[in-house]
TIKOL-974653 format. One record per residue (C-alpha): residue number from 0; z, x, y. Coordinates in nm, 2 decimals. Layout:
// TIKOL-974653
resi / Z / X / Y
NUM / Z / X / Y
...
END
This chain:
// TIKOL-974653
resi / Z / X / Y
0 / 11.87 / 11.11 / 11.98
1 / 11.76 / 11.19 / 12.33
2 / 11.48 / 11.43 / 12.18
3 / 11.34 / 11.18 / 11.97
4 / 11.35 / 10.89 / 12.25
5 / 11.15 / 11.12 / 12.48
6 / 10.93 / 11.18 / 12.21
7 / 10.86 / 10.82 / 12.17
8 / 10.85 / 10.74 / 12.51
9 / 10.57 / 11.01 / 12.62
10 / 10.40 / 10.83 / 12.31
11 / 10.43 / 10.49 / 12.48
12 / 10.36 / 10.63 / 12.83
13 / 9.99 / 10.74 / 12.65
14 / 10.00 / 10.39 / 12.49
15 / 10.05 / 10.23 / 12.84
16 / 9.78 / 10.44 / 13.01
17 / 9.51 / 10.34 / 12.77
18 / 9.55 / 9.97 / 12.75
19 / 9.57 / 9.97 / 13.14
20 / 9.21 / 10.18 / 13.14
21 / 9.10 / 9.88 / 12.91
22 / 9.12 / 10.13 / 12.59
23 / 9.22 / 10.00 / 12.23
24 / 9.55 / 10.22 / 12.15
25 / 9.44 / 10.54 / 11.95
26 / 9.48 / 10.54 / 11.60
27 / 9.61 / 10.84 / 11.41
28 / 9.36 / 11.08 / 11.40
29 / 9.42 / 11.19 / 11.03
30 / 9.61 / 10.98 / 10.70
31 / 9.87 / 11.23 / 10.69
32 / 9.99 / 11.17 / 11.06
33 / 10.00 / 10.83 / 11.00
34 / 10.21 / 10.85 / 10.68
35 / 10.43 / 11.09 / 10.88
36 / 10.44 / 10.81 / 11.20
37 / 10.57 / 10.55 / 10.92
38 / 10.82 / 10.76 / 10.75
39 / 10.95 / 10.86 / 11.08
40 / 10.99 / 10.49 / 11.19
41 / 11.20 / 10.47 / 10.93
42 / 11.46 / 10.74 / 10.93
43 / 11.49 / 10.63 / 11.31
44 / 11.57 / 10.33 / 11.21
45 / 11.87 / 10.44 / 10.92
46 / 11.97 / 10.68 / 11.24
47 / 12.05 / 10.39 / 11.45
48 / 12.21 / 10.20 / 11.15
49 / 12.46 / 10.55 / 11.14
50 / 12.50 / 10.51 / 11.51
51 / 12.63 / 10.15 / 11.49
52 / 12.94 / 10.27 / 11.22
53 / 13.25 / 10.42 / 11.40
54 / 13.21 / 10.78 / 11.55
55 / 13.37 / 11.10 / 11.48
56 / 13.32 / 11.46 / 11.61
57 / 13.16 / 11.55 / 11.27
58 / 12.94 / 11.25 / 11.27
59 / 12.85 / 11.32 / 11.62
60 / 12.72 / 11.67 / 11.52
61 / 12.53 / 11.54 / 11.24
62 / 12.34 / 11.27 / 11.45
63 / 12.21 / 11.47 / 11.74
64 / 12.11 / 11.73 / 11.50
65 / 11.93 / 11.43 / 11.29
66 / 11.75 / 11.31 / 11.64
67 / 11.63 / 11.67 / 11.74
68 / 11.46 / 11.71 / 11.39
69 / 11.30 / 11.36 / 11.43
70 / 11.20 / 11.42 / 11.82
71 / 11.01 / 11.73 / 11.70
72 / 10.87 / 11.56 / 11.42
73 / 10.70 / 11.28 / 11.61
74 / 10.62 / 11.56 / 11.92
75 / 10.43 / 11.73 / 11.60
76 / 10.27 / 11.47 / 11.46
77 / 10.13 / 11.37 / 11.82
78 / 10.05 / 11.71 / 11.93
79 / 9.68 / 11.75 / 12.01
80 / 9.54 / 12.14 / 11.93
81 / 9.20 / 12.04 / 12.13
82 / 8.92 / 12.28 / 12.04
83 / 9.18 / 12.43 / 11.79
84 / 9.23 / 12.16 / 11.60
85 / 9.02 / 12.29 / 11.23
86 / 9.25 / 12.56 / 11.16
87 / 9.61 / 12.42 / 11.37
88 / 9.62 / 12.07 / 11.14
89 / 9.83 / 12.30 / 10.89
90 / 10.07 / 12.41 / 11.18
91 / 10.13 / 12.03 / 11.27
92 / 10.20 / 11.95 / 10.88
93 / 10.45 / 12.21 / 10.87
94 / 10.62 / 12.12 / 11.16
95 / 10.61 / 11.73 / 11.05
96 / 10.72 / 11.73 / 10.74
97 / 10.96 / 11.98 / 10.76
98 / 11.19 / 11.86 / 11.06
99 / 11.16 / 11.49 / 10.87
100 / 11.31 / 11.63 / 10.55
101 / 11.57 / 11.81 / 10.75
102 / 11.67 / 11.52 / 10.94
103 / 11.64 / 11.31 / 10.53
104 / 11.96 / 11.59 / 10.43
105 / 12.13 / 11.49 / 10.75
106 / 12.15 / 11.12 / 10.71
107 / 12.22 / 11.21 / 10.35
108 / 12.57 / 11.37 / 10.44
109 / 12.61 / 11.05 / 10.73
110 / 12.57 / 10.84 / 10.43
111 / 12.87 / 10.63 / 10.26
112 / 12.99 / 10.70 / 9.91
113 / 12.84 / 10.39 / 9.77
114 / 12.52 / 10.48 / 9.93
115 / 12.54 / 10.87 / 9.79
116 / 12.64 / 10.77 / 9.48
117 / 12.33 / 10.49 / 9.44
118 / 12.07 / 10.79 / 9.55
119 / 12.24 / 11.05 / 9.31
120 / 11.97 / 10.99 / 9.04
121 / 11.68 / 10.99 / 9.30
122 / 11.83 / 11.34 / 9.41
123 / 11.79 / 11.45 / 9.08
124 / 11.45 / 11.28 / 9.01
125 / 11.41 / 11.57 / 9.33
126 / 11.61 / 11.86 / 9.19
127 / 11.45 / 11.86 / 8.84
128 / 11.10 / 11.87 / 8.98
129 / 11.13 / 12.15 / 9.21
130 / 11.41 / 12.35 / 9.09
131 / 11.42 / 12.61 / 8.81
132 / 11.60 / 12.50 / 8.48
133 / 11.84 / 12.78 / 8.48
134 / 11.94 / 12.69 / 8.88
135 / 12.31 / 12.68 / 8.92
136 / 12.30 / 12.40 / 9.20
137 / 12.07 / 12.19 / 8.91
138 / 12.28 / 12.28 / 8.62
139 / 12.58 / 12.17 / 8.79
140 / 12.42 / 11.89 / 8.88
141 / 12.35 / 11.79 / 8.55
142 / 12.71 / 11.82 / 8.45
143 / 12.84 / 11.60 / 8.74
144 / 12.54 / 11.30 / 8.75
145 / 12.75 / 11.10 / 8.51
146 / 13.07 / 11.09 / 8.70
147 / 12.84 / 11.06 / 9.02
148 / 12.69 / 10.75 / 8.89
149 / 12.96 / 10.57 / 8.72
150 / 13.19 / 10.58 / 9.05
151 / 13.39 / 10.91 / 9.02
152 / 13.24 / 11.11 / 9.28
153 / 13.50 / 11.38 / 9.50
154 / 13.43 / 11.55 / 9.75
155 / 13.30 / 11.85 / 9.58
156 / 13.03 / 11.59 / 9.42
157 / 12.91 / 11.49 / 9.77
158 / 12.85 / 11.83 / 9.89
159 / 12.70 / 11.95 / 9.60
160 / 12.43 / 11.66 / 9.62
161 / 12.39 / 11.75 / 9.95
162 / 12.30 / 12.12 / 9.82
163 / 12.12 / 12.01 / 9.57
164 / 11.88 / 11.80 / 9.80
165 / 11.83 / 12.05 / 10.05
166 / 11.75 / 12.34 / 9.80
167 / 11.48 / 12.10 / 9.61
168 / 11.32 / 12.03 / 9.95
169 / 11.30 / 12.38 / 10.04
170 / 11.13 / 12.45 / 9.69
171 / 10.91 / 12.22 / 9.73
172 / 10.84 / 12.38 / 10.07
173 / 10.74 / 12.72 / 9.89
174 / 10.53 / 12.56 / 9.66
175 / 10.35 / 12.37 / 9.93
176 / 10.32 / 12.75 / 10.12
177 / 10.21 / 12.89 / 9.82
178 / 9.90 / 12.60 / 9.82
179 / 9.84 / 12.68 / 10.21
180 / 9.79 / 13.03 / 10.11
181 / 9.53 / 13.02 / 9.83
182 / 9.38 / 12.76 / 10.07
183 / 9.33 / 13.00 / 10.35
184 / 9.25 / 13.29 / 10.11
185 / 8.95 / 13.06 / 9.93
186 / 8.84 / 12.98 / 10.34
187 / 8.86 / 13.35 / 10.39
188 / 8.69 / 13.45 / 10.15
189 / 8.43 / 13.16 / 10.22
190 / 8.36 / 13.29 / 10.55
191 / 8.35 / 13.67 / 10.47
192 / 8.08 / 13.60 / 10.24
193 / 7.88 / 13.33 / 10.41
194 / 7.90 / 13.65 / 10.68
195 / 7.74 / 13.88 / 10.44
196 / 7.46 / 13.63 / 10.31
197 / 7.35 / 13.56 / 10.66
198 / 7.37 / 13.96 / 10.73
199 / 7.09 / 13.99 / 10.44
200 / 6.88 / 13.72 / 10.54
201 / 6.88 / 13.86 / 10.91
202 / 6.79 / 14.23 / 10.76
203 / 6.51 / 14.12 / 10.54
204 / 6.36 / 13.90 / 10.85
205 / 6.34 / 14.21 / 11.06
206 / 6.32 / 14.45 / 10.80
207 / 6.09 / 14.31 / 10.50
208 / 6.02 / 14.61 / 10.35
209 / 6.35 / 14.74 / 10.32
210 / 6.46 / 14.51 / 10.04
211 / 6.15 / 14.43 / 9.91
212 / 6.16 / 14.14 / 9.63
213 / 5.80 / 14.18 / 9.57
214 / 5.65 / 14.26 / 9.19
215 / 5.36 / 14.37 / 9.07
216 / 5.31 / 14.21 / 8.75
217 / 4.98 / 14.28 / 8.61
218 / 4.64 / 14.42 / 8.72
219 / 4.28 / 14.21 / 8.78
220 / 4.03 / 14.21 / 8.51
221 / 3.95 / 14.52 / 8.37
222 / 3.67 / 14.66 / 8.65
223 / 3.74 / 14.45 / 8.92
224 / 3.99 / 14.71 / 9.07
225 / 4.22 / 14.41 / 9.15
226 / 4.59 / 14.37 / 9.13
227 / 4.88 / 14.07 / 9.17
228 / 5.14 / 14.10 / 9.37
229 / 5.39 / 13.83 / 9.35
230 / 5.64 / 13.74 / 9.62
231 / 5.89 / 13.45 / 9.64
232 / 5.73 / 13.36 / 9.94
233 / 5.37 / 13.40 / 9.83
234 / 5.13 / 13.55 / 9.57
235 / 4.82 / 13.77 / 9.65
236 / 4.55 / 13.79 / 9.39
237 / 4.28 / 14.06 / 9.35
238 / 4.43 / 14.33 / 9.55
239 / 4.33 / 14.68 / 9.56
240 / 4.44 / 14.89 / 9.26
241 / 4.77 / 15.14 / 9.36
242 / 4.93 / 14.85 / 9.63
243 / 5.22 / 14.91 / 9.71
244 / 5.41 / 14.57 / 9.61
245 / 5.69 / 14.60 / 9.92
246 / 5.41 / 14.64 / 10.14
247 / 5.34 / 14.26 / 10.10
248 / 5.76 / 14.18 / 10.15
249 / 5.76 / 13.86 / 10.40
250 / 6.03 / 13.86 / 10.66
251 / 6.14 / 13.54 / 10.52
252 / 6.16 / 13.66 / 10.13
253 / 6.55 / 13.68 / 10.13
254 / 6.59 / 13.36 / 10.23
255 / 6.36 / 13.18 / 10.05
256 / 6.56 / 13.37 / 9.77
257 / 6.92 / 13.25 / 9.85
258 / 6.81 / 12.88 / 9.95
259 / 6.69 / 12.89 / 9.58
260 / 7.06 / 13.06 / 9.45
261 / 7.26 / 12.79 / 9.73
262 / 7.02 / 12.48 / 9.55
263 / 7.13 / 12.61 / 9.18
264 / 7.51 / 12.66 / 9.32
265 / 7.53 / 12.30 / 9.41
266 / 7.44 / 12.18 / 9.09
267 / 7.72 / 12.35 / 8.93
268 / 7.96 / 12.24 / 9.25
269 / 7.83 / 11.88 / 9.13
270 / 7.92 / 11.96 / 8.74
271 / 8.27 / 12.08 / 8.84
272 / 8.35 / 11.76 / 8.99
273 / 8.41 / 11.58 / 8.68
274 / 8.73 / 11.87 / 8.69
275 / 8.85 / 11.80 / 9.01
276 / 9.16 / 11.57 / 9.00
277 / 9.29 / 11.41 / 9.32
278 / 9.60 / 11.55 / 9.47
279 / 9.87 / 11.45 / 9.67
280 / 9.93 / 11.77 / 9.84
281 / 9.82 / 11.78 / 10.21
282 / 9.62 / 12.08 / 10.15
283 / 9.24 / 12.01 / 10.06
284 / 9.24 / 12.32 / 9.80
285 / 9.01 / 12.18 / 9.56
286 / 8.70 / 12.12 / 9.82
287 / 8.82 / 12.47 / 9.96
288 / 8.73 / 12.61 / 9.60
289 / 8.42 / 12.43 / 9.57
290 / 8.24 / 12.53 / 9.91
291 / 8.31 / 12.88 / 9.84
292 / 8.03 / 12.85 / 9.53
293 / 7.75 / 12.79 / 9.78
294 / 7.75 / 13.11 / 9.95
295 / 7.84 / 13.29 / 9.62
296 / 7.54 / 13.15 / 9.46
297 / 7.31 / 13.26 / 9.76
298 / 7.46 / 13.62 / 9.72
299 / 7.43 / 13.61 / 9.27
300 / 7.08 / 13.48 / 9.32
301 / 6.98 / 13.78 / 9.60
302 / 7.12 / 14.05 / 9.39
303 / 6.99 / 13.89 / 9.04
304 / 6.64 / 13.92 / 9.17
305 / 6.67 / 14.27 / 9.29
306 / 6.84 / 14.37 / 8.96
307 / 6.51 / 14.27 / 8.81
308 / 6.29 / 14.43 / 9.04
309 / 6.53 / 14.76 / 9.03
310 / 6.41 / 14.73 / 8.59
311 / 6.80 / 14.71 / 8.55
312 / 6.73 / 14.44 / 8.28
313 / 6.59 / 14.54 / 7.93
314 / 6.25 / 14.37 / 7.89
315 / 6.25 / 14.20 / 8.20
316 / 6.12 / 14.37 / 8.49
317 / 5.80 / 14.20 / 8.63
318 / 5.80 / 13.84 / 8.72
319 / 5.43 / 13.66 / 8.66
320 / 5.47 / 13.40 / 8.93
321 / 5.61 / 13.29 / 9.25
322 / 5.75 / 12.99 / 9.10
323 / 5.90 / 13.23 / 8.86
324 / 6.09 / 13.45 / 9.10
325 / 6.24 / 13.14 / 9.27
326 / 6.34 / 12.99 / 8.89
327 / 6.56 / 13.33 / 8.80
328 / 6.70 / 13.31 / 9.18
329 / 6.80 / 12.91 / 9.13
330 / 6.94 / 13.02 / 8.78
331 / 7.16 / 13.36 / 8.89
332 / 7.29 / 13.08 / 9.22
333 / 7.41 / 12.85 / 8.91
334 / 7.53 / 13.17 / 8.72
335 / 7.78 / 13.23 / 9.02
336 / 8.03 / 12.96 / 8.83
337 / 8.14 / 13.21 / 8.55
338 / 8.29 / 13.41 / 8.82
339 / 8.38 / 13.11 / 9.08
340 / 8.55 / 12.91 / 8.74
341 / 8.83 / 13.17 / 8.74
342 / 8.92 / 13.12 / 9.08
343 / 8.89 / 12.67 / 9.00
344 / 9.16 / 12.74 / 8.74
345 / 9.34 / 12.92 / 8.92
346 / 9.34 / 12.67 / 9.22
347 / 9.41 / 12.36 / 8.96
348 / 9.75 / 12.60 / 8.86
349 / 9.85 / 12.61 / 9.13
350 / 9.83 / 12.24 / 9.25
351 / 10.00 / 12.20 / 8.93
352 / 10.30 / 12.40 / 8.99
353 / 10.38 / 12.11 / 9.26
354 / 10.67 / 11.91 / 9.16
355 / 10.59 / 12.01 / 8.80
356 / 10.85 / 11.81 / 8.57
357 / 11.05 / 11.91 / 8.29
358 / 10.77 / 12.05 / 8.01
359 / 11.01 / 12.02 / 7.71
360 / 10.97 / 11.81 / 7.44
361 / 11.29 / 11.68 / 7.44
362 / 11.45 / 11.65 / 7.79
363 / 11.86 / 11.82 / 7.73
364 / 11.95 / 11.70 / 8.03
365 / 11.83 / 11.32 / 7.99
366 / 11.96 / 11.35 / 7.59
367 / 12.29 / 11.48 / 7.78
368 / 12.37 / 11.17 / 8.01
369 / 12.24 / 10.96 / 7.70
370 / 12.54 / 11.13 / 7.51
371 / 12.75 / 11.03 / 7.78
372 / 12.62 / 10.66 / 7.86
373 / 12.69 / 10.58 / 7.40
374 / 12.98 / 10.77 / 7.46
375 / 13.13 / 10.50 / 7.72
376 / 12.98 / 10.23 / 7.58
377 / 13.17 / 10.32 / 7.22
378 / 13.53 / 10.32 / 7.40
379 / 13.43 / 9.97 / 7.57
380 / 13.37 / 9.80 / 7.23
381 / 13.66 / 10.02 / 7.06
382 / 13.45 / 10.27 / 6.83
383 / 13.61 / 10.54 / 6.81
384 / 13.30 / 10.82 / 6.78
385 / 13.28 / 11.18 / 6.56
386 / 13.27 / 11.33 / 6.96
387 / 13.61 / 11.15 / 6.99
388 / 13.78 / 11.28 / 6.69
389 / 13.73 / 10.91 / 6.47
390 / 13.70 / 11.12 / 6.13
391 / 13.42 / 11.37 / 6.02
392 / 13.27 / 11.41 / 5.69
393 / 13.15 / 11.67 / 5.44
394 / 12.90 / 11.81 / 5.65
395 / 13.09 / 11.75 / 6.01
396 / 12.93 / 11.35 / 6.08
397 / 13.18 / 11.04 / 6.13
398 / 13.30 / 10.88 / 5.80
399 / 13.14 / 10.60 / 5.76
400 / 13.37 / 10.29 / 5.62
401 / 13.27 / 10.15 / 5.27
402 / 13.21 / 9.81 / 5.32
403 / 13.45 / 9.49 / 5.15
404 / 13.35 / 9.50 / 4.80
405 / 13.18 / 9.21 / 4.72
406 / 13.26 / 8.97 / 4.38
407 / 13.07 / 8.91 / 4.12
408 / 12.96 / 8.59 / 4.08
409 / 13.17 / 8.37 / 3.82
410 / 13.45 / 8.62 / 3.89
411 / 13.77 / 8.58 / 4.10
412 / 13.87 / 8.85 / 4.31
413 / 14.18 / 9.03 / 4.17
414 / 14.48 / 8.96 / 4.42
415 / 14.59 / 9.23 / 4.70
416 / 14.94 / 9.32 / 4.60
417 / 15.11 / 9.08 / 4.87
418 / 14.94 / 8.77 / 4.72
419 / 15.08 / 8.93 / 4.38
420 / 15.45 / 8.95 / 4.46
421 / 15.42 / 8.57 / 4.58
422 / 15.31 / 8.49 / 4.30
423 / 15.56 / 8.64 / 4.07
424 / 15.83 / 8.49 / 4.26
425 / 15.65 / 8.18 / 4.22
END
């Protein structure tokens, strides 16, 4: 506890120093950190509950380790990365949310039975969206939850929860990693080719010539020993005959090109939106996956344009106009999306594959407790059940009881063979 209260003390001590300057106490710099500031409020406060109940050495153990994990989640979530604070807000998550659900599995095992035994199903709300179906810890879980619920709980049962709790919350760990690593892979690759874009557009503005994106499409009337060249930064009319078009290549040709691919890449960015779902994770991977389409587009529509003027495309090698030129480079931009939609889906799977729940039809292991809840509620009303051994029939169901036959009307009911004897010693 002493970690955590000199946590929250250097926080006041900040607090203190800005309202005597005359400052307005600062506000959590991002939602996450103040969603972490609230949850830790109150863990601190079911801490200091557990503090108040009568100590042992174990329950000693178990609250200092409880306040470490909460002091280095609030010195986290108040740590400020400065000039390093774009690419260390993942390190700060980390460290949050990890130490606060280590220090959740520590006040779990502080907890009473009562208390366990009321948070069993939320543990397994927990185990069966992060662990594997064919987990030991979740399929003896599943075997246990009734006799957790109803009162019967050992020992055993307690640490098994316990287990259970800890393994879901380092599942759902990995799948948050595995989120933070696509993430930084998409930003990677954002950057490496944003890099190589602004390496073209450099080249061609000192070196026009080089990658020329100039055609000649047609020469003047016949006799007028003319020719058009057509550039995407200009056209020249009525030149002389056997011009060499890269001769007229503008140093600003390349870029005209890729603003034209980045404009048709946001118009398929503003298309995809109506895909993007919003996410609880605290990883922004779908705007990660959407800003990496700009620079793509800029780089399809630079190398569509030169595939044309290389005659790489059947039938289409000379381009008529300027505004031509920049139409095909705005059309290969909004052509990078059949490559850039593989890597959407791929990011959509993966947010997915957070907390994903059970994908059967028919849940087993909510049929199971079902099975168990009829099965209790059949001894308290005295049914004996099929499962119980009350009587199968042909094909292995209960034997149903025929009902009371019912007499016709106008008909008395012939006598049982007690009320016969009476009345033959009447």
């Amino acid at each position: 506890m002493a970690t955590s209260e000199a946590a929250r003390e250097r926080t006041w001590a900040r607090t203190r120093r800005r309202l005597e300057a005359g400052l307005s106490p600062r506000r959590p710099r991002s939602p996450w950190r103040a969603r972490a500031k609230t949850r830790l409020a109150y863990l601190e406060v079911q801490l200091r509950r557990e503090q108040a109940k009568p100590p042992s050495d174990d329950r000693e153990a178990l609250i200092k380790g409880t306040a470490v994990h909460l002091g280095n989640a609030c010195s986290a979530a108040d740590e400020s990365f400065g000039w390093r604070r774009l690419w260390s807000s993942s390190t700060a998550q980390e460290g949050v949310w990890s130490n606060l659900r280590s220090a959740e599995v520590l006040l779990f095992q502080l907890a009473s039975d009562a208390e366990v035994a009321g948070r069993a199903s939320e543990v397994m709300a927990l185990v069966k969206r992060h662990l594997d179906k064919d987990d030991p810890q979740r399929v003896s879980l599943v075997q246990r939850i009734r006799h957790i619920v109803s009162g019967e709980m050992t020992l055993p049962d307690r640490e098994l929860l316990t287990r259970a709790l800890d393994s879901a919350y380092t599942a759902l760990d990995a799948e948050l990693a595995r989120v933070r690593s696509l993430r930084n892979i998409l930003w990677t690759a954002t950057f490496v080719v944003l890099a190589g874009v602004a390496g073209l557009a450099v080249y061609g503005w000192f070196h026009p010539q080089s990658l020329s994106l100039c055609f000649a499409p047609q020469f003047g009337p016949v006799g007028a020993g003319g020719m058009d060249i057509v550039c995407p930064s200009k056209d020249y009319s009525n030149e002389p005959a056997g011009s060499v078009p890269s001769s007229f290549a503008q140093s600003r040709d390349i870029l005209t090109v890729e603003i034209a691919g980045l404009a048709g890449a946001a118009f398929t960015v503003i298309a995809s939106l109506r895909r993007i779902r919003g996410t609880s994770a605290p990883y922004m991977l779908p705007l990660a996956s959407a800003v990496l389409k700009f620079p793509t587009g800029a780089l399809s529509a630079f190398l569509g344009v030169l595939l044309i003027r290389g005659a790489f495309v059947p039938g289409l090698s000379d381009l008529d106009s300027r505004a031509q030129v920049l139409a095909w480079a705005a059309a290969f931009g909004a052509a990078q999306h059949l490559v850039t939609r593989l890597v959407d889906d791929r990011a959509q799977m993966t947010l997915s594959e957070v907390g994903r729940p059970t994908d059967s039809a028919v849940d087993p292991e909510n049929a199971a407790v079902m099975e168990g809840s009829a099965h209790e509620e059949a001894w308290t009303n005295g049914t004996p059940t099929a499962r119980d051994g009350g009587g199968e029939g042909a094909h292995g169901g209960p034997v149903k009881e025929a009902p009371p036959e019912q007499p016709e009307p106008g008909r008395r009911r012939p006598a049982s063979a007690g009320q016969s004897g009476e009345v033959s010693r009447a």
